[in-house]
Kinemage of the C-alpha trace (Angstrom):
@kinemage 1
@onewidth
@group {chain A} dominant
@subgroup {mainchain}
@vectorlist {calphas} color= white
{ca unk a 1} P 0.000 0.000 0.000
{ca unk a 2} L 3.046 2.079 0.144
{ca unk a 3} L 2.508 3.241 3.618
{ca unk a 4} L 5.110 2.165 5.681
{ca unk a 5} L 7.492 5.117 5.491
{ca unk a 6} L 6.548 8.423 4.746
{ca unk a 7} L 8.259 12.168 4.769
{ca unk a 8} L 7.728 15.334 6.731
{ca unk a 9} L 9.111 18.527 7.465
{ca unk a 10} L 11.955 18.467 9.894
{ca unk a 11} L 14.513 21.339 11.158
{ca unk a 12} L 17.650 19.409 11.846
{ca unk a 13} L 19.776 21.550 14.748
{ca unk a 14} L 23.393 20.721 15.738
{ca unk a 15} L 25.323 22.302 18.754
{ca unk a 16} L 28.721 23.404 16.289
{ca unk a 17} L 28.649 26.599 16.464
{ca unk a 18} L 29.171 26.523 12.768
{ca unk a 19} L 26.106 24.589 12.081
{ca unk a 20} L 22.943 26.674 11.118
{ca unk a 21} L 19.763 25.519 11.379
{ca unk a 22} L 19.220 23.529 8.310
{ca unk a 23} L 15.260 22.490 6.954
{ca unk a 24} L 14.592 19.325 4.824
{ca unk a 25} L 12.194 16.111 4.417
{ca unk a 26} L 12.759 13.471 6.738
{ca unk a 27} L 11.832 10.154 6.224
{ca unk a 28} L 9.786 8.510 9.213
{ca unk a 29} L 7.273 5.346 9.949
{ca unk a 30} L 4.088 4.909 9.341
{ca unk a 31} L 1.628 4.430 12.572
{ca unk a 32} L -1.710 4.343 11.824
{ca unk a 33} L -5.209 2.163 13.789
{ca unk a 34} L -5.997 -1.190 13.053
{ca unk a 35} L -9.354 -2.204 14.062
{ca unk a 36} L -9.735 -6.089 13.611
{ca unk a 37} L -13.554 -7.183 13.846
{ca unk a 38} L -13.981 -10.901 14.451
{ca unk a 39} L -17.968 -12.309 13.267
{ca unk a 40} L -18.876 -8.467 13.266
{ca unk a 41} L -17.869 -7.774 16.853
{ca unk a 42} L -14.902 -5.181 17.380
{ca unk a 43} L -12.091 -7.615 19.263
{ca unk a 44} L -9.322 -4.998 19.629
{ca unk a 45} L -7.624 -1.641 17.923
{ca unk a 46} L -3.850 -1.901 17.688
{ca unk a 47} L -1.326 0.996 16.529
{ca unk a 48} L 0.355 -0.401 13.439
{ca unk a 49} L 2.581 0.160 10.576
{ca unk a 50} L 0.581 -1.187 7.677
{ca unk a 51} L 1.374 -3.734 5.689
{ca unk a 52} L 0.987 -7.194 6.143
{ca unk a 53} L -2.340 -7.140 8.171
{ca unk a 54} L -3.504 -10.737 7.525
{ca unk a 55} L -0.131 -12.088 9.006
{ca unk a 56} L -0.832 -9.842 11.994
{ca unk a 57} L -4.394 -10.881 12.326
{ca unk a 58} L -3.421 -14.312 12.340
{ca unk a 59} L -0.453 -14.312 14.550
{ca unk a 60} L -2.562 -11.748 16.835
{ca unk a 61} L -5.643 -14.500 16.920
{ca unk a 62} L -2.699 -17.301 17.667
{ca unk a 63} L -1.380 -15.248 20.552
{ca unk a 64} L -4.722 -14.870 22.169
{ca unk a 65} L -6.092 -18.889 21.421
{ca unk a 66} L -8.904 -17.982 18.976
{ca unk a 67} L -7.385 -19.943 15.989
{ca unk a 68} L -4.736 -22.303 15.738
{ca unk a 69} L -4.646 -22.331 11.897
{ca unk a 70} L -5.221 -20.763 8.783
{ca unk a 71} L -7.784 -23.036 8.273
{ca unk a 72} L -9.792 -21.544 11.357
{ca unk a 73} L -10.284 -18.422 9.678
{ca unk a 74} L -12.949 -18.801 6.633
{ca unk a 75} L -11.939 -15.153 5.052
{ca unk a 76} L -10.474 -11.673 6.165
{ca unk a 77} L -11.127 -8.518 3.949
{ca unk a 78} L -11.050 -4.898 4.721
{ca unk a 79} L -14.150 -3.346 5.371
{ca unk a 80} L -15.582 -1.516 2.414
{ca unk a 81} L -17.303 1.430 4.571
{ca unk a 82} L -14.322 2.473 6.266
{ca unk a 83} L -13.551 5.686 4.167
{ca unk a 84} L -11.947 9.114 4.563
{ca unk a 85} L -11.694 11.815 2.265
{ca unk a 86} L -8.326 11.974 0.265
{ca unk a 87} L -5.774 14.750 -0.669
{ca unk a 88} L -8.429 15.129 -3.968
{ca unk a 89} L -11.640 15.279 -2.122
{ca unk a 90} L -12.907 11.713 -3.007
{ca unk a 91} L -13.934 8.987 -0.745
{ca unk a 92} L -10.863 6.632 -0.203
{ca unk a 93} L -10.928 3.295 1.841
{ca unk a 94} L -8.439 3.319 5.023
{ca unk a 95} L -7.767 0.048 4.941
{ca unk a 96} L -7.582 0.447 8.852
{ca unk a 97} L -10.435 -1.649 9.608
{ca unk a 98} L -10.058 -5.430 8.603
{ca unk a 99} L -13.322 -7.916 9.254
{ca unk a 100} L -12.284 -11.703 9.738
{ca unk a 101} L -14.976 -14.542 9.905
{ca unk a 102} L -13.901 -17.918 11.757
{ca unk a 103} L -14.598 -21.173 9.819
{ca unk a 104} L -15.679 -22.570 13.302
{ca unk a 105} L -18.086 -19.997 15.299
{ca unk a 106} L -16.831 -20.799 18.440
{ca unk a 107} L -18.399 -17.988 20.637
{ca unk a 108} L -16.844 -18.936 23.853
{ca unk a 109} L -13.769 -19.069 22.928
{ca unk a 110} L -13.884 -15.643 21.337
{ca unk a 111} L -15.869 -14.201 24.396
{ca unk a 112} L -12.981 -15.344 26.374
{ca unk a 113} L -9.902 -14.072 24.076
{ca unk a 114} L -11.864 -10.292 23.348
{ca unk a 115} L -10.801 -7.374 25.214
{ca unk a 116} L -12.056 -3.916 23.378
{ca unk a 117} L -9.199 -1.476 24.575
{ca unk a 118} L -6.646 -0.111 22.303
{ca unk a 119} L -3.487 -1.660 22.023
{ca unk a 120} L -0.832 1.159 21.517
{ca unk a 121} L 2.624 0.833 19.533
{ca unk a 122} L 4.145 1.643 23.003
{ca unk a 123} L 3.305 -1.353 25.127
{ca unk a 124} L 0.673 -3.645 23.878
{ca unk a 125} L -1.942 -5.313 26.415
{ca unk a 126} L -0.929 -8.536 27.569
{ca unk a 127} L -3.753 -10.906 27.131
{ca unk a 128} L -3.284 -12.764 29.847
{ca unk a 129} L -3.369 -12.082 33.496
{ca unk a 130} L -0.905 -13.801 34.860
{ca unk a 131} L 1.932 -17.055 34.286
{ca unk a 132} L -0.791 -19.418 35.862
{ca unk a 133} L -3.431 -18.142 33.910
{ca unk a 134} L -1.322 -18.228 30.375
{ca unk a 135} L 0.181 -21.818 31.587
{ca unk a 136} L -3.404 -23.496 31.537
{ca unk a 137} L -4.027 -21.323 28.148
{ca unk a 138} L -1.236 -22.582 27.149
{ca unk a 139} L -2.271 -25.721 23.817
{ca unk a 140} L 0.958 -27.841 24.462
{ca unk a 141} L 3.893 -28.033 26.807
{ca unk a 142} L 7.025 -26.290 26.071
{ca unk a 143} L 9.514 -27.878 28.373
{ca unk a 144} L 10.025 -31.071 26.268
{ca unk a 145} L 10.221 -29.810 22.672
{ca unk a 146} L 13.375 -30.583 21.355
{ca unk a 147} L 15.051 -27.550 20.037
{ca unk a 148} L 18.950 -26.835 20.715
{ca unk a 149} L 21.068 -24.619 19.616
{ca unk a 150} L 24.518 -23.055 20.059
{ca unk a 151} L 25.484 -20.893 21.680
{ca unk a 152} L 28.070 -19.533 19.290
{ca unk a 153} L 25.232 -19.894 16.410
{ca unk a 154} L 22.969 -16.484 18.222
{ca unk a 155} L 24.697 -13.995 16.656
{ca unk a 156} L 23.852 -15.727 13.291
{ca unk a 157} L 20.185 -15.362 13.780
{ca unk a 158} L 20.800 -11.818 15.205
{ca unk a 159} L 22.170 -11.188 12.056
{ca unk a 160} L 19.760 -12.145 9.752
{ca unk a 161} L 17.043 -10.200 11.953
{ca unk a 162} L 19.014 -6.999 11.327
{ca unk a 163} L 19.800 -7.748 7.473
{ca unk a 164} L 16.218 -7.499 6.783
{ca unk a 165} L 15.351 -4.213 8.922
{ca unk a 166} L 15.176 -2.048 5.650
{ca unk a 167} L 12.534 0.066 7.416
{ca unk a 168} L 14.540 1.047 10.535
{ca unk a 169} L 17.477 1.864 8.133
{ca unk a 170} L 14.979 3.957 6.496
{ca unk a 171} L 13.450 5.400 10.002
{ca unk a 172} L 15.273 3.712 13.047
{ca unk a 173} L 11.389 3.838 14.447
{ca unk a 174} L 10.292 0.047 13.500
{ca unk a 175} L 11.287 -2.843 15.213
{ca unk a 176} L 11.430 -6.173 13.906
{ca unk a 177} L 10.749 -10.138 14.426
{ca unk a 178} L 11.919 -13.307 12.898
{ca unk a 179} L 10.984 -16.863 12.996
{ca unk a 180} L 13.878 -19.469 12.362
{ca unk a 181} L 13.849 -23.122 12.304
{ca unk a 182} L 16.057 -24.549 15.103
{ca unk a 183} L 19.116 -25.041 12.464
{ca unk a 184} L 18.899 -21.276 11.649
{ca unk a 185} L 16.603 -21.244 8.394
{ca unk a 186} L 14.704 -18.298 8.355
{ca unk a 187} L 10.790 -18.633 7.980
{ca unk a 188} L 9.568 -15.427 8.155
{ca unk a 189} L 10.272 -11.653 9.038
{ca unk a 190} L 8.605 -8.732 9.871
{ca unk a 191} L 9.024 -4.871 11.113
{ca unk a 192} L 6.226 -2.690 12.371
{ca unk a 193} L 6.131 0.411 15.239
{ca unk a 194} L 5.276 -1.470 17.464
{ca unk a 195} L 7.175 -4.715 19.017
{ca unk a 196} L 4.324 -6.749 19.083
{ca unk a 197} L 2.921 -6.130 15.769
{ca unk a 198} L 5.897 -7.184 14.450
{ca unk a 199} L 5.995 -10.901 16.081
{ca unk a 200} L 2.285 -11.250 15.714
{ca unk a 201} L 3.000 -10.903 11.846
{ca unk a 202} L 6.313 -12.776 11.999
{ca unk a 203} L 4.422 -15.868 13.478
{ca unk a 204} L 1.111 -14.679 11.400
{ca unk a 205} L 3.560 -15.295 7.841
{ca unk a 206} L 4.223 -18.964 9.381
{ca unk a 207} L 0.859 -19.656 10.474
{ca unk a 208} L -0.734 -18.780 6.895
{ca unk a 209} L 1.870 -20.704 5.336
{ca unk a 210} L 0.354 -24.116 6.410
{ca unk a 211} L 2.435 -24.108 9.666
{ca unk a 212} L 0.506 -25.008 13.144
{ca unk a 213} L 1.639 -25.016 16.472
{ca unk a 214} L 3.887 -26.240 18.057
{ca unk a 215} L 6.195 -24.256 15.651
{ca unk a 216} L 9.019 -25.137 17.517
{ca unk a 217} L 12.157 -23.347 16.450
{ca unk a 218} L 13.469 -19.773 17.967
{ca unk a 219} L 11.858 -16.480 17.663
{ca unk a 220} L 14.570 -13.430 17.667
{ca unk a 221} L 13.370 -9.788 18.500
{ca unk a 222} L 15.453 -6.501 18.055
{ca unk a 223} L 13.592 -4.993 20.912
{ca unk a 224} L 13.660 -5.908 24.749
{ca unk a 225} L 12.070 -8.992 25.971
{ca unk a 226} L 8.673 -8.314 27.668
{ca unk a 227} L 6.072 -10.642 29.182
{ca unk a 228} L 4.110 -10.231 25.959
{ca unk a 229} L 6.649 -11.248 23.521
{ca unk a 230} L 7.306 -14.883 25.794
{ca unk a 231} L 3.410 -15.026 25.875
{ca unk a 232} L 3.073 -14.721 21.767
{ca unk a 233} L 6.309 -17.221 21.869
{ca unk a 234} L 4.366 -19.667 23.958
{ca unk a 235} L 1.354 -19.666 21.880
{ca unk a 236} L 2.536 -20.318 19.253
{ca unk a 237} L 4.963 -23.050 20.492
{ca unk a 238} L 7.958 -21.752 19.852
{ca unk a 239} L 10.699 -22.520 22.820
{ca unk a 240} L 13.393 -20.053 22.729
{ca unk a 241} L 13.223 -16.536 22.545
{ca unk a 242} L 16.216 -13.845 21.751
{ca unk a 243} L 16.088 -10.444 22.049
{ca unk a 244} L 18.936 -8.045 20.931
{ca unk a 245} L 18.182 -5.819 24.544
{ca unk a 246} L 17.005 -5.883 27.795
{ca unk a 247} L 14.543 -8.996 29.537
{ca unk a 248} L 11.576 -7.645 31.530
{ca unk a 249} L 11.496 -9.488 35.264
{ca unk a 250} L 8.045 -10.786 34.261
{ca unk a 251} L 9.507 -12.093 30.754
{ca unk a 252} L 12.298 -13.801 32.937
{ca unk a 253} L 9.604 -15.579 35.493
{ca unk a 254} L 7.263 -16.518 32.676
{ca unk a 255} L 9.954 -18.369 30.225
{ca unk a 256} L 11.244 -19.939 33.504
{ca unk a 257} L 8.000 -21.382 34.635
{ca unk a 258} L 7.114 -22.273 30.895
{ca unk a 259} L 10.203 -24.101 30.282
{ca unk a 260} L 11.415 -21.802 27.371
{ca unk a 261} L 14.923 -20.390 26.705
{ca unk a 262} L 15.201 -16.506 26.867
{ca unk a 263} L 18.117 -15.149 25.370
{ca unk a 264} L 19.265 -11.433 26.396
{ca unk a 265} L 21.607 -8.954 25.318
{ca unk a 266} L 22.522 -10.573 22.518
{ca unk a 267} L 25.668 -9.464 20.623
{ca unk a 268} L 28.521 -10.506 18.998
{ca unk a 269} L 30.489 -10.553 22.276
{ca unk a 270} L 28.052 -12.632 24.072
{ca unk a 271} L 24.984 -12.615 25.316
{ca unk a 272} L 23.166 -13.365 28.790
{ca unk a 273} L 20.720 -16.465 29.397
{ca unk a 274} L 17.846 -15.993 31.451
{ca unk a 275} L 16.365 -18.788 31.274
{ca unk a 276} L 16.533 -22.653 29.872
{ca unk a 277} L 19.969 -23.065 29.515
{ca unk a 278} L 19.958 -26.194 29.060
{ca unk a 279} L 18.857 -25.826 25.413
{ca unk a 280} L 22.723 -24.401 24.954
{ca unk a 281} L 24.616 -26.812 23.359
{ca unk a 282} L 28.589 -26.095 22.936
C-alpha cells in the first residue's frame, strides 16, 4: 500500500557553532489504527505500521487462542465502509479496519480471548493475566520440545534479523521479528512500530503458510524482551526466545516457569541467558 514510510518537514539543529539551522524532508514510519472485527464484533484496535495485516491478524488470533490455523479463519477482507476523504476530495478506503470470519463460530472461545481497549505501539496489552493463567491457556507443553542450539550460532540469527530491517534503516522507528527453524533457516520476518505487531505478523507469515503449532524453532526480536513477547512465543509453540536488549522481570519468570529459553543482550560478544539453559549446546 506504500505506507510504511513516509516524509515530513523536519529542522535538523546541531550544537557546532558553525552549524545553522538547516530544513529538509525526513523520512519517518508509518503508525496508523488497526481495528480487527472478528464475526462483526470489534475484538481490539492496535497501533500499526501497515502492511501485512492478515499475518498480523493471524499471529494476533494465535497469541490470544482464537485460531490455531489458517484453516480456522474462513476469510479476512477490509471493510468496504471504512472511508476518509483523500488529498483530492474523493472517498478513499483506510484500509484500517479489517473484518475476519472464523470457519468454526466458536463464541466462547472468542468471548474469552476479546478485550475492546486499544493496544498502543508503546506497550501492547498482555492478554493474559498472569503465568498461571497463560500456563493453563497454554495448547501444548514447552519444556520437552526438542530444540537446541549453540550458543556460538545467536549472533547468526541476530544477524539475519538486522539484514532485513530495511525500514529502521529507512526510520530507526520500527522494530522487527523473525521466525527461524532450530538449524537457523529463516521462515519469516517482519518490522512494524510497534514490538508486538511485528511478532504477531512474523508468526502470522508462518501460520498462513500451512504451519501449526507447536512451531518449535526460535523467535529473535530486536527490541527488549517483555512478558508479551514470551506469551506470543508460547502460543505459538515456539521454545526459545532472543532479544537483541534488555529482559523484563516478568519475561524472565514466565519463560522460567514455561520451560522456554530466553536469550538477552545478545551481541557478537556474548549474550546473557535468562532462562533454559539447558537448550545451549557447545
Amino acid at each position: 500500500m506504500g505506507r510504511v514510510t513516509t516524509r515530513v518537514p523536519v529542522v535538523k539543529l546541531r550544537y557546532a557553532a558553525s552549524a545553522p539551522p538547516a530544513s529538509r524532508p525526513d523520512t519517518v514510519v508509518v503508525e496508523e489504527p488497526l481495528e480487527i472485527r472478528v464475526d462483526g464484533e470489534v475484538l481490539t484496535v492496535t497501533m500499526r505500521t501497515p502492511g501485512a495485516d492478515i499475518d498480523l491478524i493471524h499471529g494476533y488470533l494465535v497469541a490470544e487462542g482464537v485460531i490455531r490455523s489458517a484453516s480456522d479463519i474462513a476469510g479476512a477482507r477490509y471493510c468496504a465502509g471504512s472511508v476518509s476523504d483523500g488529498p483530492d476530495g474523493t472517498a478513499q478506503n483506510t484500509y484500517n479496519v479489517l473484518e475476519v470470519d472464523l470457519a468454526r463460530a466458536d463464541r466462547a472461545r472468542l468471548l474469552a480471548a476479546g478485550r475492546i481497549a486499544p493496544t498502543t505501539s508503546a506497550c501492547g496489552v498482555c492478554g493474559s493475566a498472569s503465568i498461571e493463567a497463560l500456563t493453563a491457556k497454554l495448547p501444548q507443553s514447552l519444556a520437552g520440545l526438542p530444540v537446541t542450539l549453540a550458543a556460538a550460532d545467536v549472533p547468526a540469527y541476530v544477524a539475519k534479523l538486522g539484514a532485513g530491517q530495511g525500514v529502521f534503516r529507512s526510520t530507526g522507528g520500527a522494530h522487527a521479528a523473525a521466525v527461524f527453524e532450530a538449524g537457523g533457516e529463516l521462515r519469516a520476518h517482519a518490522e512494524d512500530i510497534g514490538r508486538h505487531n511485528a511478532v504477531d505478523k512474523a508468526i502470522g507469515a508462518v501460520v498462513r503458510a500451512g504451519r501449526e503449532p507447536p512451531l518449535g524453532g526460535v523467535l529473535a526480536v530486536s527490541s527488549r524482551a517483555s512478558y508479551e513477547i514470551v506469551q506470543k512465543a508460547a502460543m505459538a509453540g515456539i521454545p526459545v526466545v532472543i532479544a537483541v536488549s534488555a529482559p523484563s522481570s516478568l519475561a524472565v519468570a514466565a519463560a522460567d516457569s514455561l520451560g522456554m529459553t530466553l536469550i538477552a543482550f545478545a551481541r557478537d560478544d556474548g549474550l546473557n541467558v535468562y532462562a533454559g539453559a539447558g537448550r545451549l549446546r557447545d
